[in-house]
N, CA, C and O atoms as a Tinker XYZ file with bonds, in Angstrom:
   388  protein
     1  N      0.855000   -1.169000    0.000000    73     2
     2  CA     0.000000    0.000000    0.000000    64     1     3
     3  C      0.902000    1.233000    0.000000    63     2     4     5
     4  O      1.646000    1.421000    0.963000    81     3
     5  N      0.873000    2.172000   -1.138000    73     3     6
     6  CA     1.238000    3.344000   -1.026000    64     5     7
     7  C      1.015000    4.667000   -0.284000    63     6     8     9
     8  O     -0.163000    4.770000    0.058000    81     7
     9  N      1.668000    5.563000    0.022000    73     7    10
    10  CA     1.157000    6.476000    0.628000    64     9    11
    11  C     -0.138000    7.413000    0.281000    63    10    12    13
    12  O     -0.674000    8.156000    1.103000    81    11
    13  N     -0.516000    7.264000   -0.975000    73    11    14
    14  CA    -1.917000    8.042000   -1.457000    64    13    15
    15  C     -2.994000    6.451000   -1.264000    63    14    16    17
    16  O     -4.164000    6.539000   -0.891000    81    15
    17  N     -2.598000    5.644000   -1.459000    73    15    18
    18  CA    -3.806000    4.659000   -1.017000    64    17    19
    19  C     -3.890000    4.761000    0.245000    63    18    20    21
    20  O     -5.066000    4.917000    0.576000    81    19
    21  N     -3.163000    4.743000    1.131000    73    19    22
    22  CA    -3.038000    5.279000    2.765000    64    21    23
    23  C     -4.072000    6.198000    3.299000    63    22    24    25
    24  O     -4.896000    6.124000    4.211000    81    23
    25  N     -3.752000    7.068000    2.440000    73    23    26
    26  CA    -4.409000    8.442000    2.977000    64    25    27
    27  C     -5.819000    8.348000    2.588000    63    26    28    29
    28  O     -6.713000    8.803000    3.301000    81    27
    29  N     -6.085000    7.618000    1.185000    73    27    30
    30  CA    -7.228000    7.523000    0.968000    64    29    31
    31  C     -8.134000    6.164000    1.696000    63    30    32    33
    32  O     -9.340000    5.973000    1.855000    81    31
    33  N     -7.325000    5.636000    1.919000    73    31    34
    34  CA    -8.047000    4.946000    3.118000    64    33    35
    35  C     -8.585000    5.483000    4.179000    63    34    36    37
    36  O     -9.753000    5.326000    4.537000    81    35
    37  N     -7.411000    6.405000    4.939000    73    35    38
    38  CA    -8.137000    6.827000    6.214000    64    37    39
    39  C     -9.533000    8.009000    5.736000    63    38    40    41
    40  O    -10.641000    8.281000    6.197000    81    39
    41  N     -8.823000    8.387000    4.745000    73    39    42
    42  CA   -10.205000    9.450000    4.574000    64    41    43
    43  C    -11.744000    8.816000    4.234000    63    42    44    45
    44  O    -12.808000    9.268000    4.659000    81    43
    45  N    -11.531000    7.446000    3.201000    73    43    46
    46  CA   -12.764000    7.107000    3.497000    64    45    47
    47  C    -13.188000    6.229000    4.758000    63    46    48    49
    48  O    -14.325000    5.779000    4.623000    81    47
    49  N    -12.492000    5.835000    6.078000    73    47    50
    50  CA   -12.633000    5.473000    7.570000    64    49    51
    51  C    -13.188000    6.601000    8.140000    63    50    52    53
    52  O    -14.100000    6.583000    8.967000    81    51
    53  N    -12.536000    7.774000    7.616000    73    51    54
    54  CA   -12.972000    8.965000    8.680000    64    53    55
    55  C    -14.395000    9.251000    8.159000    63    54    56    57
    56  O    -15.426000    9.605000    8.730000    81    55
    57  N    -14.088000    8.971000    6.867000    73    55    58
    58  CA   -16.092000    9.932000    6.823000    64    57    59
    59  C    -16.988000    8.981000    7.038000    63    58    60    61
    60  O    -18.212000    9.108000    7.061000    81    59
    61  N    -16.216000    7.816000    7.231000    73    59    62
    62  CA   -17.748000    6.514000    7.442000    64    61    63
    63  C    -17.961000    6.565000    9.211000    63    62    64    65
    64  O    -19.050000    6.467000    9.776000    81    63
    65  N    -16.635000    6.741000    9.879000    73    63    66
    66  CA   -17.325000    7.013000   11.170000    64    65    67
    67  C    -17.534000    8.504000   11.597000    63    66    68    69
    68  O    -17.606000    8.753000   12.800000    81    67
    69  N    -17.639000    9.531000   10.655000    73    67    70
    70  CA   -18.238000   10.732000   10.875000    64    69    71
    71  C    -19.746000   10.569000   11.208000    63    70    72    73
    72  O    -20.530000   10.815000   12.126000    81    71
    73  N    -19.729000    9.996000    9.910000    73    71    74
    74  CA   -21.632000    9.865000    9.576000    64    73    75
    75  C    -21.866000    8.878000   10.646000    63    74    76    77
    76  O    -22.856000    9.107000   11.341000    81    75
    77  N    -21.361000    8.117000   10.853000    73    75    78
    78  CA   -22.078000    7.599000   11.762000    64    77    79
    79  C    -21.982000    8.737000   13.650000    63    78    80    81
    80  O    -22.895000    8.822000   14.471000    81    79
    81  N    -21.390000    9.013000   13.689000    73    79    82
    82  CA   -21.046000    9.769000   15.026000    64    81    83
    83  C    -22.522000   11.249000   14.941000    63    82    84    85
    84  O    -23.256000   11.732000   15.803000    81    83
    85  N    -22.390000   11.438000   13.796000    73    83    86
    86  CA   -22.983000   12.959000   13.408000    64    85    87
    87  C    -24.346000   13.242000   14.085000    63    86    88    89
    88  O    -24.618000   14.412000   14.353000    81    87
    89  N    -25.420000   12.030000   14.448000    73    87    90
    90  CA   -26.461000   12.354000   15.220000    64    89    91
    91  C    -26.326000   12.049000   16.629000    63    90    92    93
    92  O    -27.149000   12.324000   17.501000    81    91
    93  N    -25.095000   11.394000   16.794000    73    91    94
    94  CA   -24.745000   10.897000   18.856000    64    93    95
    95  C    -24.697000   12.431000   19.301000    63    94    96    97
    96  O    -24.011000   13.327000   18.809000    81    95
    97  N    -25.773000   12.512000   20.557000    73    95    98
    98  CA   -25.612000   13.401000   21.484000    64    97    99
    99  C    -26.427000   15.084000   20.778000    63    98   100   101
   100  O    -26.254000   16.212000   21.238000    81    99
   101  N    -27.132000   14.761000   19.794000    73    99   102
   102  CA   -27.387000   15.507000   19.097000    64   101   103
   103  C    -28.870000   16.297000   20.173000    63   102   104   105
   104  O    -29.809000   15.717000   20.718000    81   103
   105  N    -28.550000   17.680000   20.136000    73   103   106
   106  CA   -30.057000   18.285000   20.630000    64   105   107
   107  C    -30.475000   19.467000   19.918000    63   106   108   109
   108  O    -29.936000   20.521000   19.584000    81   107
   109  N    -32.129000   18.706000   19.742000    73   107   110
   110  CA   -32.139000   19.951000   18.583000    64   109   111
   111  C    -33.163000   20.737000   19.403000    63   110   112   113
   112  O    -33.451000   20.445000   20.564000    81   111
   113  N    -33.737000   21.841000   18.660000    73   111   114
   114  CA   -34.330000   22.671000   18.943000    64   113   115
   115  C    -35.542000   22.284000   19.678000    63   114   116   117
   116  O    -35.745000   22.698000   20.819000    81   115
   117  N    -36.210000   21.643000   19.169000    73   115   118
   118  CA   -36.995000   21.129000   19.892000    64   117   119
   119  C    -37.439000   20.178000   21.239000    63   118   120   121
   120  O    -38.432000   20.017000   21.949000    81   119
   121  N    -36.265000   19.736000   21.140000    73   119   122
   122  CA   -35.965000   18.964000   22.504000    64   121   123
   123  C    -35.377000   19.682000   23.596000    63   122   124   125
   124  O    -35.080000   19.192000   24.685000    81   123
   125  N    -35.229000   20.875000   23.238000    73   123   126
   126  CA   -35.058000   22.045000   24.014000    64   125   127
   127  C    -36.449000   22.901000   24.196000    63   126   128   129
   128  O    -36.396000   23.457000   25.294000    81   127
   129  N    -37.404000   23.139000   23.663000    73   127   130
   130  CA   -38.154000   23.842000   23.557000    64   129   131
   131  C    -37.716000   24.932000   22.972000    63   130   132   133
   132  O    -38.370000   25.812000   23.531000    81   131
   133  N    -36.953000   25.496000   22.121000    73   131   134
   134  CA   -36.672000   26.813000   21.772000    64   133   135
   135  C    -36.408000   26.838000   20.796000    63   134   136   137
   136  O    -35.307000   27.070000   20.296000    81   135
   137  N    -37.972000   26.456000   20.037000    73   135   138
   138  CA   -37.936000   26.522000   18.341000    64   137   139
   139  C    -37.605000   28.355000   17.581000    63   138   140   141
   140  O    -38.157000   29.449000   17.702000    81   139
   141  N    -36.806000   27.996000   17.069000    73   139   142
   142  CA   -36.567000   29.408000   16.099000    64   141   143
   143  C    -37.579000   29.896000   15.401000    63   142   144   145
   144  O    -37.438000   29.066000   14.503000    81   143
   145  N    -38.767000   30.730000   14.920000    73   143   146
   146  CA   -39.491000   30.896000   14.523000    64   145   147
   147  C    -39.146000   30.370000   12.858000    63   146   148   149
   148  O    -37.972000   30.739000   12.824000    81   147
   149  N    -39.349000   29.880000   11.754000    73   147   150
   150  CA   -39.091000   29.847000   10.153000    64   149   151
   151  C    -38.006000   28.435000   10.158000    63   150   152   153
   152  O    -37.693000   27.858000    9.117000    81   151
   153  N    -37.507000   28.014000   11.565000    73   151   154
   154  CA   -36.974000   26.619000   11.554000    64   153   155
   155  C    -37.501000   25.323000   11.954000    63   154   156   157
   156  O    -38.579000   25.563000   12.498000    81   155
   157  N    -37.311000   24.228000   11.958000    73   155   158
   158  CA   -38.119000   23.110000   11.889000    64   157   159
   159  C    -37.514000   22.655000   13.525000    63   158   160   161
   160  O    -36.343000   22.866000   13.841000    81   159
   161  N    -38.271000   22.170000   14.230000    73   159   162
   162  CA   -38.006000   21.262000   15.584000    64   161   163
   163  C    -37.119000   20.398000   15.905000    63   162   164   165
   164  O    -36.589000   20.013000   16.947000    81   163
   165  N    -37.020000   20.017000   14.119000    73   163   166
   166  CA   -35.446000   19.018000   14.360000    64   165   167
   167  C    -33.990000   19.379000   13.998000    63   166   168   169
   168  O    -33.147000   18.610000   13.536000    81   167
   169  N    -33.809000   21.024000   14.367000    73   167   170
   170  CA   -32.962000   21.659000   14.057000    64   169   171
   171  C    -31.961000   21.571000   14.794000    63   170   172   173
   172  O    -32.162000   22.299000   15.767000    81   171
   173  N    -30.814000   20.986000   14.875000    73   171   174
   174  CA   -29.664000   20.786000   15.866000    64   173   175
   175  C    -29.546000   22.458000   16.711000    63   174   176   177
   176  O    -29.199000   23.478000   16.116000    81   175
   177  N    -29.834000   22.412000   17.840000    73   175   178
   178  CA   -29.044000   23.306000   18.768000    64   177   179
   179  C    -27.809000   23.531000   19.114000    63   178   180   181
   180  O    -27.130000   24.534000   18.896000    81   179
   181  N    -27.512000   22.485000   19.710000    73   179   182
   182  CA   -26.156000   21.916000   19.913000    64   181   183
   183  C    -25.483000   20.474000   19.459000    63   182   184   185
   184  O    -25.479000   19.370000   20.004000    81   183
   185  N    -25.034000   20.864000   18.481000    73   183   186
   186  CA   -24.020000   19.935000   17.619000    64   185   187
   187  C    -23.414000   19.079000   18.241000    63   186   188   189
   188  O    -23.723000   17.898000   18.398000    81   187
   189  N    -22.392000   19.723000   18.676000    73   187   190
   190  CA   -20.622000   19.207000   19.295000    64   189   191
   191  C    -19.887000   19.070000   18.181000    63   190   192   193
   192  O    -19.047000   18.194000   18.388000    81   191
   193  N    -19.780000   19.607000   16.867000    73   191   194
   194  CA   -18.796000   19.160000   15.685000    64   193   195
   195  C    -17.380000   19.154000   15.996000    63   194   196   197
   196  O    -16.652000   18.448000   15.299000    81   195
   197  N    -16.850000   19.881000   17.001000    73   195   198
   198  CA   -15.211000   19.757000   17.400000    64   197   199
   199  C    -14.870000   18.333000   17.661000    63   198   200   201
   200  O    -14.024000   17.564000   17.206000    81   199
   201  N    -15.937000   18.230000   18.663000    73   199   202
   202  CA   -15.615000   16.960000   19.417000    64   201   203
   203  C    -15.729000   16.176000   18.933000    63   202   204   205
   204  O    -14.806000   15.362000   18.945000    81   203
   205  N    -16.704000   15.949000   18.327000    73   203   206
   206  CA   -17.530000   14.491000   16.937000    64   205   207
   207  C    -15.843000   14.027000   16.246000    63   206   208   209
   208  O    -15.302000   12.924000   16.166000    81   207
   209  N    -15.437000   15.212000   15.888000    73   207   210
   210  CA   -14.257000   15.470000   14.838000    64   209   211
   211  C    -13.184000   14.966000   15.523000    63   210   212   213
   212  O    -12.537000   14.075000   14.971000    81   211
   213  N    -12.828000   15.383000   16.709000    73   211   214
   214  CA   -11.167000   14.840000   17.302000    64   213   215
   215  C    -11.916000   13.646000   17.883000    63   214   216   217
   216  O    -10.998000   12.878000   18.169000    81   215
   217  N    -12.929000   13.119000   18.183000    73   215   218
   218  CA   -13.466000   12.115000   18.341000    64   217   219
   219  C    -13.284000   10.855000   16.816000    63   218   220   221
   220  O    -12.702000    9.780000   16.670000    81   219
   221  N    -13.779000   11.369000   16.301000    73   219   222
   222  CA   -14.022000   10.322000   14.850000    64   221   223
   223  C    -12.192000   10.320000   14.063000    63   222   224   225
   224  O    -11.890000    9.607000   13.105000    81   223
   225  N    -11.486000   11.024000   14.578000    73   223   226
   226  CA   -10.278000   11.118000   13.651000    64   225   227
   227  C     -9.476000    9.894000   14.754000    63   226   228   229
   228  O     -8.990000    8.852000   14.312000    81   227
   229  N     -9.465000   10.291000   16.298000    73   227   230
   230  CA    -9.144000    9.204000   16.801000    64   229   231
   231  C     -9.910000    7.913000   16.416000    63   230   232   233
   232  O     -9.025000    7.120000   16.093000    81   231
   233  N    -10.860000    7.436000   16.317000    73   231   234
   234  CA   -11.288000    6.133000   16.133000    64   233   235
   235  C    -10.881000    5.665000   14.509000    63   234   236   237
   236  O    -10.798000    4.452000   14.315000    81   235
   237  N    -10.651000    6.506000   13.459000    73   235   238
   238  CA   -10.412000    6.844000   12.230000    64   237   239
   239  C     -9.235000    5.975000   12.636000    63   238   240   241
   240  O     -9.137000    4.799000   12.285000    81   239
   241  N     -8.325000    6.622000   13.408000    73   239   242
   242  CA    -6.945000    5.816000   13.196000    64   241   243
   243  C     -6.819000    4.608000   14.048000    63   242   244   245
   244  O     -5.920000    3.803000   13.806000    81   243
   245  N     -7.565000    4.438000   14.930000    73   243   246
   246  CA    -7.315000    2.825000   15.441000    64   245   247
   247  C     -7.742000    1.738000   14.071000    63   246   248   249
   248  O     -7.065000    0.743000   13.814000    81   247
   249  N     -9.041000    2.160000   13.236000    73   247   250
   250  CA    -9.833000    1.350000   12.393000    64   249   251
   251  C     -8.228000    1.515000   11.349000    63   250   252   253
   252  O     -7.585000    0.560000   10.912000    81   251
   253  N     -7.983000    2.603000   11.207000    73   251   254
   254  CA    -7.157000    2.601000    9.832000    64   253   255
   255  C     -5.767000    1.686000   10.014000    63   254   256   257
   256  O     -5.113000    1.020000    9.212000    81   255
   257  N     -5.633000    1.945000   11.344000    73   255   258
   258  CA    -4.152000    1.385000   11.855000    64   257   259
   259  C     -4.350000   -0.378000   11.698000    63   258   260   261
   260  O     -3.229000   -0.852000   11.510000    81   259
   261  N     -5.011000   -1.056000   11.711000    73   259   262
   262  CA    -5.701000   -2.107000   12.022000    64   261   263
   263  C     -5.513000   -2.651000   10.488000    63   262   264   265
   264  O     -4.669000   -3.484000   10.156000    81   263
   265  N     -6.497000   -1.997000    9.580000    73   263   266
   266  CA    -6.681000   -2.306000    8.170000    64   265   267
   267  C     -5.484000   -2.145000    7.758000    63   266   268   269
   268  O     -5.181000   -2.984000    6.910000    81   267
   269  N     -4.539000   -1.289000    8.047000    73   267   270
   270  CA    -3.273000   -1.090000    7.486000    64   269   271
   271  C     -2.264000   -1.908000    8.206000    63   270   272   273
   272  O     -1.157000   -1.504000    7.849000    81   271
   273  N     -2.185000   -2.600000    8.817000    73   271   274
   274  CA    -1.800000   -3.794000    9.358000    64   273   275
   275  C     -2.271000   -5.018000    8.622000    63   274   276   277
   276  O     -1.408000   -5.786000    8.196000    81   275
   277  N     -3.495000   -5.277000    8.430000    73   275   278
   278  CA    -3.619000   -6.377000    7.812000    64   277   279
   279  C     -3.354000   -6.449000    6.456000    63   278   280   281
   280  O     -3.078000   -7.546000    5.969000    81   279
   281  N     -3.414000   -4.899000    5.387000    73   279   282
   282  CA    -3.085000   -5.631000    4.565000    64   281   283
   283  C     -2.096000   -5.400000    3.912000    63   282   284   285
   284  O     -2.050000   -5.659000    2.710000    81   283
   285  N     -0.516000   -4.551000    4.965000    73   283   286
   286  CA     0.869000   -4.772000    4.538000    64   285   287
   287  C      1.600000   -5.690000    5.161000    63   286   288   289
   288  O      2.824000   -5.669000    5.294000    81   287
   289  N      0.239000   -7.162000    5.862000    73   287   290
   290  CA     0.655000   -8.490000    6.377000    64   289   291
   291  C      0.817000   -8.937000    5.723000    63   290   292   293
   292  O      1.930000   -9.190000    5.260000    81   291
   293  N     -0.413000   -9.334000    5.266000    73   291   294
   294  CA    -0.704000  -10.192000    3.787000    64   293   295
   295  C     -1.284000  -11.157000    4.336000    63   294   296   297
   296  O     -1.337000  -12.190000    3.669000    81   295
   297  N     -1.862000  -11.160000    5.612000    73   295   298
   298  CA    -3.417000  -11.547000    6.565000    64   297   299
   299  C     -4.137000  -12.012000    5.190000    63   298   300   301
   300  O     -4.016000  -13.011000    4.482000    81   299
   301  N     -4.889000  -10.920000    5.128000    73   299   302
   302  CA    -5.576000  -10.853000    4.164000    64   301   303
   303  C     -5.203000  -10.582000    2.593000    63   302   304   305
   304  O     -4.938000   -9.397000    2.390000    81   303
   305  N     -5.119000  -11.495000    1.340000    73   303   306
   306  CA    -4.882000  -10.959000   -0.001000    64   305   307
   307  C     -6.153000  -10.372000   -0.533000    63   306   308   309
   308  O     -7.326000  -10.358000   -0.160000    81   307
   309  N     -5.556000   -9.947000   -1.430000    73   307   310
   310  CA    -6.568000   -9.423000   -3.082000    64   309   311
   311  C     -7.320000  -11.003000   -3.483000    63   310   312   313
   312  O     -8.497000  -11.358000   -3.549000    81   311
   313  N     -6.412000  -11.497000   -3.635000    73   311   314
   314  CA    -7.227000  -13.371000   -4.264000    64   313   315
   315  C     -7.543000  -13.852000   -2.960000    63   314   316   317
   316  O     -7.465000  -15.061000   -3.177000    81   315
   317  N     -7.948000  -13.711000   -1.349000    73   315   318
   318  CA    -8.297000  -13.759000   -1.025000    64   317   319
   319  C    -10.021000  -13.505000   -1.061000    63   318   320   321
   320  O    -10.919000  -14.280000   -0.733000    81   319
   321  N    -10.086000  -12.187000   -1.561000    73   319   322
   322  CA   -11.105000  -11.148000   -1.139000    64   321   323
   323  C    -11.815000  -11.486000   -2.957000    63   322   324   325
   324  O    -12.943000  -11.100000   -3.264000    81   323
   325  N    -11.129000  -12.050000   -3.695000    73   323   326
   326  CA   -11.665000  -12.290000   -5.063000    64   325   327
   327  C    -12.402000  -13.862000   -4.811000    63   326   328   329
   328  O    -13.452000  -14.181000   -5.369000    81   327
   329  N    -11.641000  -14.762000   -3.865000    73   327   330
   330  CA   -12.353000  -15.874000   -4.051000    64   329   331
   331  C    -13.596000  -15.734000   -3.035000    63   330   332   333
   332  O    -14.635000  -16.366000   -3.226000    81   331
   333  N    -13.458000  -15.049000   -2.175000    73   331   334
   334  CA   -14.599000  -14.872000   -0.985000    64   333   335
   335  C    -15.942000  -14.392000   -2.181000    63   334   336   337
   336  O    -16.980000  -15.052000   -2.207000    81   335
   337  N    -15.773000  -13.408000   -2.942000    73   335   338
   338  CA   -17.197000  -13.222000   -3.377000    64   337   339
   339  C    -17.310000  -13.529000   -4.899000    63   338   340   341
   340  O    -18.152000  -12.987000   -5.615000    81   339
   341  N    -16.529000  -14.306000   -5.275000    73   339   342
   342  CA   -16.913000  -15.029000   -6.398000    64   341   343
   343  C    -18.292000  -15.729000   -6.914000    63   342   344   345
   344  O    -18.911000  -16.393000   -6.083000    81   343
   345  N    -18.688000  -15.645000   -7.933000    73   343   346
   346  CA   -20.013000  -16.042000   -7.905000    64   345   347
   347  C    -20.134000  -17.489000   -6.875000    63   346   348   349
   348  O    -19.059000  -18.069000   -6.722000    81   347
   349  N    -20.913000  -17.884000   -6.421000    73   347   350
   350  CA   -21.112000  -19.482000   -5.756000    64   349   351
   351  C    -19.895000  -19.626000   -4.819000    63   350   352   353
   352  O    -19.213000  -20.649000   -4.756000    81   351
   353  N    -19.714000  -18.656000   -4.194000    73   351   354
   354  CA   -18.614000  -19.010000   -3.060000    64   353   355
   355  C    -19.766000  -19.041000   -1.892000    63   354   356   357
   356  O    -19.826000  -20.202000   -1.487000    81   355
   357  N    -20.487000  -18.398000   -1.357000    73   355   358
   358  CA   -21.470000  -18.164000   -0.552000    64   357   359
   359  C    -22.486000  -19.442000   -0.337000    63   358   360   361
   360  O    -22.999000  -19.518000    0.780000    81   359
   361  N    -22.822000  -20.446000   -1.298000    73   359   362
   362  CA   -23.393000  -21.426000   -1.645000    64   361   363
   363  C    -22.849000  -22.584000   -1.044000    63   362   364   365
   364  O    -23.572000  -23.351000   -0.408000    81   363
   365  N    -20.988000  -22.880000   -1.267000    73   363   366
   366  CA   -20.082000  -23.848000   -0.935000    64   365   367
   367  C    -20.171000  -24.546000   -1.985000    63   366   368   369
   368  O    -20.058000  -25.768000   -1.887000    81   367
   369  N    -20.385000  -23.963000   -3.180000    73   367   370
   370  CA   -20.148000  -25.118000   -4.522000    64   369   371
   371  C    -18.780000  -24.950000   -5.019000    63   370   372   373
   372  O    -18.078000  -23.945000   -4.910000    81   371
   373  N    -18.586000  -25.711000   -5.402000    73   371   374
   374  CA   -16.870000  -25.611000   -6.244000    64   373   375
   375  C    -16.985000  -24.829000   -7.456000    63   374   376   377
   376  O    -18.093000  -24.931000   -7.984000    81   375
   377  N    -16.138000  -24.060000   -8.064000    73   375   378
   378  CA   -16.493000  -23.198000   -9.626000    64   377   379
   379  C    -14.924000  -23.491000   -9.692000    63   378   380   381
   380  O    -13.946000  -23.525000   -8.946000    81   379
   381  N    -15.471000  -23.792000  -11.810000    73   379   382
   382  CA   -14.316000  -23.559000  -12.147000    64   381   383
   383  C    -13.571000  -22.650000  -12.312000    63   382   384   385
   384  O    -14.109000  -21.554000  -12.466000    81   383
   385  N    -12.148000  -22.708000  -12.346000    73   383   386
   386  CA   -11.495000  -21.354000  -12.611000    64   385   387
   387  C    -10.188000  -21.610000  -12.589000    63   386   388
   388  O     -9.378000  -20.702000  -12.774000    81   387
């Protein structure tokens, strides 16, 4: 793995546990009672985006550190990950090839 596959790894780790982090702890307007007049009830009040962020970049790199371990092991191959979803691998039939 090169250093731009690297990076593009962690970046797509980081935005998959962004989105997932992005509604934890979330309070919106309405769960406050202090709807904005012309805004909707489910309007975030208080976010936390700092935290979400040095939050999700740490977990970003345990997940990335991990994946990037396994696959400048060689744990896991490419013809690994080709025979796993090969047509009729899921089944347990034999295919030729």
């Amino acid at each position: 793995m090169g250093v731009v596959s690297g990076l593009v790894l962690f970046a797509v780790i980081w935005s998959m546990v962004f989105l997932v982090a992005l509604p934890i702890k979330v309070q919106t307007q309405g769960d406050l009672n202090d709807v904005v007049p012309g805004t909707h009830a489910g309007s975030p009040e208080h976010h936390h985006l700092r935290k979400k962020a040095i939050w999700t970049t740490m977990i970003a790199l345990v997940i990335w550190g991990i994946t990037a371990t396994i696959i400048l092991s060689g744990w896991i191959t490419v013809d690994d990950v080709e025979n796993l979803f090969r047509a009729g691998a899921w089944s347990g039939r034999e295919i030729d090839g």
